[in-house]
N, C-alpha and C positions, 0 to 999 in steps of 0.2 A: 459277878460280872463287873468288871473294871472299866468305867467311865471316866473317860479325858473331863480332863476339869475344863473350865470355860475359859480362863487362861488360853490353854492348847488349840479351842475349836473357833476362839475368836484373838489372832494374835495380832498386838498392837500393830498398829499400820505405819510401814513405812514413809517417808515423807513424798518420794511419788504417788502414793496411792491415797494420802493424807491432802495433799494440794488438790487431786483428782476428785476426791468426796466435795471437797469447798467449791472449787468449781461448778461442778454438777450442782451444788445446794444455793450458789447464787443466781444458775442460771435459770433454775425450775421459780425460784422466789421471781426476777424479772421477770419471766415468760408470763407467769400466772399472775402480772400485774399487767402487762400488757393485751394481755388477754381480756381482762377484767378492763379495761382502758379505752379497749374496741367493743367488746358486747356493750359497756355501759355509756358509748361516746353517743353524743346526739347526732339525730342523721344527716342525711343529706338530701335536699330537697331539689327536685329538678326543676328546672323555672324556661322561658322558652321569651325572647323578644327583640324585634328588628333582625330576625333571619340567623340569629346566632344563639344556642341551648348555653344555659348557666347551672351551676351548680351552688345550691347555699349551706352553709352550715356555721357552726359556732364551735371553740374549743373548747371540751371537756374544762379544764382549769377557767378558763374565764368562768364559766356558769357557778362552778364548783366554790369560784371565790368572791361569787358577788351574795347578795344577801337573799338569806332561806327565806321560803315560806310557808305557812300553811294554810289549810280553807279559814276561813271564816278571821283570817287575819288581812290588817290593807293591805294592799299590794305595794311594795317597796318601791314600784314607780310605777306612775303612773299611764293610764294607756293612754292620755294624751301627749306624752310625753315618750315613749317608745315608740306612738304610731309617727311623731316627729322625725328622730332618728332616724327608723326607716324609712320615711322619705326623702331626708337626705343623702341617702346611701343610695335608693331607687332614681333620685336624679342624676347621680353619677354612672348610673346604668343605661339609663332607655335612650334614644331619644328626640323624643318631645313628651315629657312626663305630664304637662298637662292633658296630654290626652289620654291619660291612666285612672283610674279610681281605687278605690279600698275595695278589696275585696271581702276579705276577714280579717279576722285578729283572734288567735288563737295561744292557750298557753301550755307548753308541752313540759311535765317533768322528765328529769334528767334522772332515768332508774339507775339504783343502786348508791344512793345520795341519803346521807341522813347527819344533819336534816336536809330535809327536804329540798332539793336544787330545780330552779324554775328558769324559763325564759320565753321568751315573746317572740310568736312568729307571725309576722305581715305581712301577706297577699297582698298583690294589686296587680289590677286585669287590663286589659290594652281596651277602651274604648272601641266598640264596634257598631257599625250600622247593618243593615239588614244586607245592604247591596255588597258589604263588603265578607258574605258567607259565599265566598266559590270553593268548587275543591281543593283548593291549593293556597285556601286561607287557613292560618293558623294563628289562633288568638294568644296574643300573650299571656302571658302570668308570668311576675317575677313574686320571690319572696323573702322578708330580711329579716334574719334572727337577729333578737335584741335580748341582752343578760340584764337581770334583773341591778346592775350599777350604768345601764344605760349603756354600754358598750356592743355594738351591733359585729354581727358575725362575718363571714366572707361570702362573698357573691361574685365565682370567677367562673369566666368562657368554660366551658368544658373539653379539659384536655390540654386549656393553660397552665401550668402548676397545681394540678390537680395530682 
């Protein structure tokens, strides 16, 4: 039995079909980093105050380029110093922010990170009294992502540049 040689069953590729491979091989490489860009971006956190919904989050690169951490290492900034930040950023938001408090402080990693990518997310809740629970009260909460070089994330209207 007479078998074409590998020559014959794989013939060198013309330069249309050679651009058309490179192509195809650059676009699978972006796709599967943007892909990887989105599963691994940190989220979006919905936040709600003075009658208008907000949206928070922080960009992949920021987080990515501020300073790793791990347990049982100090934290590269301080939470009295991130929970600053974000009140800075939270007075540019509400307002009348004195009548806000802390809610938590929370610190989420950024999967897919090594080392290890960290950042700081700060709640704070709209002061309420008792009288002020009718059906058609809704309590605030906003929240302000802060990277671990101290640089706080975005906090926009929902459906502004979102």
């Amino acid at each position: 039995m007479n078998c074409p040689s590998d020559i014959e069953q794989n013939p060198p590729m013309n330069a249309p079909h050679r651009f058309l491979a490179i192509a195809c091989t650059l676009f699978a490489l972006t796709f599967t980093r943007a892909i990887a860009d989105t599963v691994y971006a940190p989220g979006i956190w919905n936040s709600y105050a003075d009658g208008t919904e907000y949206q928070s989050t922080i960009g992949r690169e920021l987080v990515v380029s501020s300073p790793s951490w791990s347990l049982g290492k100090p934290l590269p900034l301080s939470l009295d110093r991130a929970v600053a930040i974000a009140a800075a950023e939270h007075q540019k938001i509400v307002k009348k922010p004195e009548q806000w408090s802390y809610r938590s402080i929370t610190l989420e990693r950024l999967r897919g990170t090594n080392p290890e990518s960290w950042y700081f997310v700060v709640s704070f809740e709209q002061d309420a009294r008792p009288e002020d629970f009718t059906p058609t009260f809704r309590l605030g909460v906003i929240k302000v992502l802060v990277d671990f070089s101290g640089r706080p994330g975005t906090v926009k209207a929902k459906g502004k540049g979102n």
